[in-house]
Structure formats: structure tokens, C-alpha cells
N, C-alpha and C positions, 0 to 999 in steps of 0.2 A: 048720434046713431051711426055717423059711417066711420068715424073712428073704430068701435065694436064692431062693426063687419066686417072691418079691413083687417084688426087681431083675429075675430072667427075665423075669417079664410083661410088666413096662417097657419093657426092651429090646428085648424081641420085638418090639409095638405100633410102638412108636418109628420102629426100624427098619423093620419093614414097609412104616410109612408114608412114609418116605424110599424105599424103592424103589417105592412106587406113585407116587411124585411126580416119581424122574427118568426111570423107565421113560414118562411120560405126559406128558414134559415140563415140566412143573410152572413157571407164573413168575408166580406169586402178589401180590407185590413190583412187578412192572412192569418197569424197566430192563433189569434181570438180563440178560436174553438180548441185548440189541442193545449192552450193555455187555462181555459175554465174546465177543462177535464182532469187537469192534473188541481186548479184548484178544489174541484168538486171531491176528488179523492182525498184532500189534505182534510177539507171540510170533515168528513166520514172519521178520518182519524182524530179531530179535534173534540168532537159527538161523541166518539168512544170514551179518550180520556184526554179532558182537555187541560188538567195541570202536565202531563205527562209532554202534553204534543206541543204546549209552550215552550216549555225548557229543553224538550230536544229539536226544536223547529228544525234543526239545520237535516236531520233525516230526513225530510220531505223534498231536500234539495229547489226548493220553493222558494225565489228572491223578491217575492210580493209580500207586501206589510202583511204580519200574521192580526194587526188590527180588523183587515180587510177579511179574513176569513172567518174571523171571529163573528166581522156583521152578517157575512154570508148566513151562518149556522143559524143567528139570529133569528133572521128570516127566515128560514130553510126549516127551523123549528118550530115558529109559528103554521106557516102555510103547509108542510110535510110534503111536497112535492119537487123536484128539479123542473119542471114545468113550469107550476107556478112560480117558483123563486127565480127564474128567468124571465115570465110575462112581468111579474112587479116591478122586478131591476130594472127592465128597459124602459120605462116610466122617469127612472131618472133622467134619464137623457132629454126630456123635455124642459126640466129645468135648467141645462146647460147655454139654450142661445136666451132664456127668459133672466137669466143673471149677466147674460153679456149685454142684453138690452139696457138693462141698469146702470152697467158701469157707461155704456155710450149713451143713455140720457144726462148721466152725471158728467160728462163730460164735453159734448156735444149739444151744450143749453140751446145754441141757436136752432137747431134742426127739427124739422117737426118728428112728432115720436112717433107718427106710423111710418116713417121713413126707416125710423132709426130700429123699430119690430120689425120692421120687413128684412131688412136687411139683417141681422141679426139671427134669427133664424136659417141664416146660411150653413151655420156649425151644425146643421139635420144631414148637410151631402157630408162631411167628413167620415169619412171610411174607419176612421180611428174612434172615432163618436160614436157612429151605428156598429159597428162590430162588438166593442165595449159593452155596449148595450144591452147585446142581443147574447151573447157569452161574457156575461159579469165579467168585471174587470177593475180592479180597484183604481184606477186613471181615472174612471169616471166620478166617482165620488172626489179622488183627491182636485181634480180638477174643478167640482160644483165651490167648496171649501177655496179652490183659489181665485177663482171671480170673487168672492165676497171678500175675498182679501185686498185685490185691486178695487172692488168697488168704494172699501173704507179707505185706502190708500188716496183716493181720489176726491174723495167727500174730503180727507183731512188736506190735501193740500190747497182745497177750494177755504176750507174753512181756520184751519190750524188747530183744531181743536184736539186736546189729547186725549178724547175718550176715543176720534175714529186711529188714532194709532194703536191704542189698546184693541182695538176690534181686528183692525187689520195683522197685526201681531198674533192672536187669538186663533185666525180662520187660516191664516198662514202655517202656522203650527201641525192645524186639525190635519190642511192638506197633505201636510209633510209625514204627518203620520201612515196617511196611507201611499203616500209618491214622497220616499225622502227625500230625493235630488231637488223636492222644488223648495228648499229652504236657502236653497244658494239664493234665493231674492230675498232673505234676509237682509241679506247684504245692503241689496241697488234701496230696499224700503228704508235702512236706517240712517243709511247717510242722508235724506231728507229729513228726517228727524234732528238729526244736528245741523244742518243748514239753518232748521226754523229753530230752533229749543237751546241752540250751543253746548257747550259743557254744563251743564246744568241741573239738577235734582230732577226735572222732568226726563231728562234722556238717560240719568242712571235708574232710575223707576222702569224707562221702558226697556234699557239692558238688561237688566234682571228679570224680566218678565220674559224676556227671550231665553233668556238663560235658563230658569227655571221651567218653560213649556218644552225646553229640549231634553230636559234628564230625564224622562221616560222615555228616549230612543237610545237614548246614548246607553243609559243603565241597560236593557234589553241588549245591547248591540256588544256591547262590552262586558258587561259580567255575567245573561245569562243566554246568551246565543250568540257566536261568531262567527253568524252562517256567510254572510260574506267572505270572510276570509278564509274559511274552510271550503268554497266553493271554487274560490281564486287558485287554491293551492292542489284543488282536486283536476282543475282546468285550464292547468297555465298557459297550453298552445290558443287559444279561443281567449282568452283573458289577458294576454300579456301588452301590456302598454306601451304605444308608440306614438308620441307626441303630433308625428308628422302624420300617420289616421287619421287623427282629429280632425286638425287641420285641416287638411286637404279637403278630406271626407265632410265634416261639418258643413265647413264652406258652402261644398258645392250644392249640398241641401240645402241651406240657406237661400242660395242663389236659385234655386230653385222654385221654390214658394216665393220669392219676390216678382219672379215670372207673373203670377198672378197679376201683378200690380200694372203690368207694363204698358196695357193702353192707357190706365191714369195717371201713370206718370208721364208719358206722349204727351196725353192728350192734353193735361195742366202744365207743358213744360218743367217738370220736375228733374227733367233730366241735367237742370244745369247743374245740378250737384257735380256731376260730373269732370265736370269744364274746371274745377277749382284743385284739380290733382295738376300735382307739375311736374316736367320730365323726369327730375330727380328721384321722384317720390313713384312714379311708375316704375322705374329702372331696378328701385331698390325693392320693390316686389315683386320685379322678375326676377331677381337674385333669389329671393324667400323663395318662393316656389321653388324655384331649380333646386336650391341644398334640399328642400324638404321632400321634393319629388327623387334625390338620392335614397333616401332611407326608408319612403314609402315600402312599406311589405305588407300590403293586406289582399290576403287571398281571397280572390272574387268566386273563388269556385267553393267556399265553405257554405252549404246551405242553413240557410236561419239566422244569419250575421249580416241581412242587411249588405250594406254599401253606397247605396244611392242610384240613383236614377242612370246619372249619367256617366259611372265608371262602371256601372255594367251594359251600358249601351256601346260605352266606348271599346270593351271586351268583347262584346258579340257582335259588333259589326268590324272591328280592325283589329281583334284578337290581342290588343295591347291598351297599355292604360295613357298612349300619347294625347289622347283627345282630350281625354280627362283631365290631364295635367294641364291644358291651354285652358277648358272650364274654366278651371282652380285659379287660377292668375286671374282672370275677370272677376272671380265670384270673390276672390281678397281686396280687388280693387273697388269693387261695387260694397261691399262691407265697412273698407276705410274710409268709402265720400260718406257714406252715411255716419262714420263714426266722428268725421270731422263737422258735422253739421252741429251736434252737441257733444264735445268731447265726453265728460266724465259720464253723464246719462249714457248713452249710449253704447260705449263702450263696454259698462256694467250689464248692458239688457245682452249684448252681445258672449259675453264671458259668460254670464250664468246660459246660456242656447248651448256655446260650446262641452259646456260641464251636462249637459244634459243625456248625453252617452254614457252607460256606466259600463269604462271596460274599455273593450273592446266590439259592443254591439254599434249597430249603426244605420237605424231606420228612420223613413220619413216619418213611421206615427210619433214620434218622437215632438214633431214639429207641426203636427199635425192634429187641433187644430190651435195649437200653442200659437206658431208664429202670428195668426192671423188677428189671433185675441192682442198681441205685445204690439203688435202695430197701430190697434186703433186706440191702444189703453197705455199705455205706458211710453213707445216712443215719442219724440219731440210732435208736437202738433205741427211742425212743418212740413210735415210730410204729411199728413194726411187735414189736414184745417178745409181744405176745399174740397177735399172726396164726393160729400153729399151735393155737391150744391148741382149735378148734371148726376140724372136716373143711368145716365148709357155707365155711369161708375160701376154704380150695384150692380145692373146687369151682363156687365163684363163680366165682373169677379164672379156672378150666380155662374155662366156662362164655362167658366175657367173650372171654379171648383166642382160643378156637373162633370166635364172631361175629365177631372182627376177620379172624380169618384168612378166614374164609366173604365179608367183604365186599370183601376184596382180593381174592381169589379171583375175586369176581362182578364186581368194577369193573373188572378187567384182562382177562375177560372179554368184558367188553358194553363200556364205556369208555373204556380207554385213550387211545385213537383220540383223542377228542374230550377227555380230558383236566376230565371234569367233576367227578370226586368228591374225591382228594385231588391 
């Protein structure tokens, strides 16, 4: 019985807090709202004539899956209200920490599991979660679709069995459908695949299976809509690609949400990661920074481009991007101990984070509440194996990610407008 009241609590809370948020409009996040109004108007055109609004997608100037508007009208067509098709959507979002819970039971066998629902339930303060939510947004869905894909990911490397690779390939896919960018974990999943399976009739079965779940984007993307690239070509100042962006910019988001972690990695001595970089190897990432912080060009003053936390902090309070640059070096060096702790895993979770920018945008919902899922699910368990084992963890992190969600909240509030904090 107090297991069931300890998930009721949750739920309750949770919940609650999701109808106080769309009942009050909630867009914590920023975009959200001016982003599901131009979805709701594609909607409208798709409802008029939907072979028409397929094949000219790229007129809507719309870079969200036309899958995801399709489900919208779905809905939208059943219930007949934008009211309603907004209270049903944010329903989804309950099932997003109850599919994390899953992959951290599958993973986390020794913990007890109202430890592991309570905790899990954190992804309700993500500002990117509740905004989605509350102004439909296809993250959310493609997001439900990639927990189930790490969840079979997970099951298979517990088991080896090649039906949870077919699954996790399958929900992989669905995600990508509506979040393409998250097929780059294609990638970090199949090399496990040949690790356990080698060259072998199983891992050309599930190549093909990859192959063949991606010719409906590709076909779409290439022969009858090339709205990306006619978008690119309509936007090249806002669009144009600069490696050192990334970089820099990535980074220091990265380092950013690892903040989070910081009293449990204190507090479990985690930090000896650190201790295993050697002079040479700091030296020559002070060199990277400096060339990259040469070619660095991204304009802090463009609204709705994002940039991060701390290169607009470092603008508005020192009117120059030196601060940021010093970040930058920490947030490469805090990135490589962690890379060297499992080289090729790592690195791979790392590359598919950087590629998650499309462009030239560059915001925390990006990473948000991605990073926090890649941490307890897919990086090395050395880093997190002992998390649970002291409550003051979880309630750090509840503690951390509360303050994030309070200063999105306050910045979209009072700033948006002006575009001065993230």
C-alpha cells in the first residue's frame, strides 16, 4: 500500500502542476507559444487541402515534421476545438518522466523503484517539457518515441536479444520522424550492435531495417519537399555555418546543465575525473579555444537564436564575449575528462549533443530535458552508479532544476522581448 501512495503523490503533484500551467498559460521555454500558432495555422492549411499542403510544405516555412501536424489535425479533427486539442496534448507530457522511470528501473535494478518514480518525475520542472506541452510541439511526442527507444536499447544490452534491437530501431525511427536530428543516435545504438552480433546476418538484418525506416524522410526531404534547404538559402545570415558556434556555444551549454550535477559530484568525489588531464593535454585546449575563439562570429544581439546562458551574461554584464571564452576552455575541459572516462561511448553521446543544433540556432531546450535523460541512461554508469544511494542527490538536482525552471519562468517573463538571458 505505501508504494501506491508514494506513485499517487507524484502523480497527483505532477499533475496538478500541469493544469496550473495550461490553465495560466504557462510558456516558460519562450518560443512555445508563437511556435504552436504558426503550427495551428499550417494545421488550418493542411484541413483545407491536405495533398496540396504535403507537397508544398516548404510554403509554410515550417521546419517541424509535417508528420507532427498531420497528428495535430488528427486530433484537432476529432475534438473540433484548439482548446481542447491543447488540454488532450499536454496529457502527453505525463508520460514522458513515467517512460524515464522505465528506462532507470531497467537500469538501476538495485534501487528501490519509488526512489527511482520520484525522482524521475523531475522532467514535470523542465520548461521545455511543460511549454511543449501546454502549446503542442512535436519534441514532445518525438521525445515519448525516444525513451522507448533507450528503454529497448537497454533491455537489449541487459539481455542481447535481437528482438529489443528491432524495437529500439523501430521507436528510434518513429522519434526521428517527428525530431529528425535524433537519428544521429543511430549511430552511438548500432555500434553496440556489432560489438555483440559482429559482422554477421543479424547486424545486416538490423542495417536494413535502419535503412529501410529512413526512406520515408529521406523520400519526403529529397524528392518531394526541400524545405530545409530552401529555407537555408532564403536565410543565409541566421543559417550560415560556423564550426567554431558550435563548439564554443555547445560546449558551454553542456557545461551548463552539468552544473546540475555539482554537489553530487562533490559530494561522491567525482571530481577525480579531473585530476587525470595532464599539462599537455590542458595546454592544447587552451590553444583550441584561442583559434576557435578567433573565428567565433555569432551575433548575441540576433533575437530568437538562442546562444546560451553564459555568452549572454558575459555580454550584458562586460559587453564583450571574454568571459565566455574562459567558460569555453572549462566547459572543453570538463567535456574531454568525461570523454576519457569511456572513450568511444562517450564521445559518440557527446557528438550526436553537438549535432543537435540545426544550423545556426542554439538554445538550452535543446538540451533540455535531453541532457538529463543521456546521463542517467546511456552514459558510462560511472558516473552516476552511486547517485541514489544519499536522498540529498535527488534533492539537490529537484532543488537545481526548480531554479532553472524559476529563471525561465522570470526571463520570459520580464525578457524575452529583449532577448537578454538565454
Amino acid at each position: 500500500m505505501h508504494k501506491y501512495k508514494v506513485k499517487f503523490i507524484v502523480i497527483f503533484i505532477a499533475y496538478s502542476s500541469l493544469l496550473l500551467g495550461f490553465f495560466l498559460n504557462e510558456n516558460s521555454s519562450g518560443g512555445a507559444l508563437n511556435d504552436f500558432k504558426h503550427h495551428y495555422e499550417v494545421m488550418l492549411g493542411f484541413n483545407i487541402d491536405f495533398g496540396y499542403s504535403l507537397h508544398n510544405y516548404h510554403v509554410y516555412k515550417n521546419d517541424h515534421s509535417p508528420l507532427f501536424i498531420s497528428t495535430l489535425l488528427v486530433i484537432f479533427n476529432i475534438l473540433g476545438s484548439e482548446d481542447l486539442l491543447r488540454f488532450v496534448f499536454f496529457h502527453f507530457a505525463l508520460f514522458i518522466p513515467f517512460f524515464f522511470y522505465l528506462c532507470l528501473k531497467q537500469i538501476f535494478k538495485d534501487v528501490d523503484s519509488d526512489k527511482l518514480f520520484v525522482f524521475s518525475f523531475i522532467l514535470i520542472l523542465s520548461p521545455h517539457v511543460r511549454s511543449l506541452s501546454f502549446w503542442p510541439g512535436s519534441e514532445i511526442i518525438s521525445l515519448l518515441f525516444f525513451l522507448l527507444s533507450i528503454f529497448f536499447y537497454s533491455k537489449f544490452l541487459d539481455k542481447h536479444e535481437i528482438k529489443y534491437a528491432y524495437l529500439n530501431i523501430l521507436f528510434l525511427a518513429l522519434s526521428s520522424y517527428y525530431k529528425p536530428i535524433y537519428a544521429v543516435f543511430s549511430v552511438l545504438f548500432f555500434i553496440e550492435f556489432i560489438k555483440v552480433f559482429g559482422v554477421s546476418r543479424k547486424t545486416l538484418i538490423l542495417a536494413l531495417e535502419n535503412i529501410l525506416l529512413s526512406v520515408p524522410a529521406f523520400y519526403f526531404i529529397l524528392f518531394i519537399n526541400n524545405y530545409p534547404f530552401r529555407l537555408q538559402q532564403e536565410n543565409e545570415s541566421i543559417y550560415s555555418f560556423n564550426i567554431s558556434n558550435i563548439i564554443l556555444i555547445v560546449s558551454s551549454i553542456i557545461l551548463f546543465h552539468f552544473l546540475f550535477f555539482i554537489y553530487y559530484f562533490i559530494n561522491s568525489k567525482k571530481l577525480f575525473l579531473f585530476k587525470n588531464i595532464k599539462l599537455v593535454e590542458i595546454i592544447l585546449i587552451a590553444i583550441l579555444t584561442i583559434i576557435l575563439s578567433l573565428s567565433f562570429n555569432f551575433d548575441v544581439s540576433q533575437l530568437g537564436v538562442g546562444g546560451g546562458v553564459f555568452l549572454k551574461v558575459s555580454n550584458l554584464l562586460f559587453g564583450n564575449d571574454i568571459i565566455f571564452f574562459v567558460i569555453c576552455f572549462f566547459s572543453i575541459i570538463v567535456i574531454y575528462s568525461i570523454i576519457k572516462l569511456n572513450f568511444l561511448l562517450h564521445l559518440m553521446i557527446f557528438l550526436c549533443l553537438f549535432l543537435q543544433n540545426p544550423l545556426n540556432y542554439f538554445y538550452h531546450e535543446y538540451y533540455d530535458p535531453l541532457f538529463m535523460i543521456l546521463f542517467f541512461t546511456l552514459f558510462s554508469s560511472k558516473l552516476s552508479n552511486d547517485f541514489f544511494k544519499e536522498k540529498t542527490n535527488i534533492f539537490s538536482l529537484y532543488v537545481f532544476y526548480s531554479l532553472f525552471f524559476m529563471m525561465n519562468l522570470f526571463k520570459n517573463l520580464n525578457y524575452f522581448t529583449n532577448n537578454i538571458i538565454f
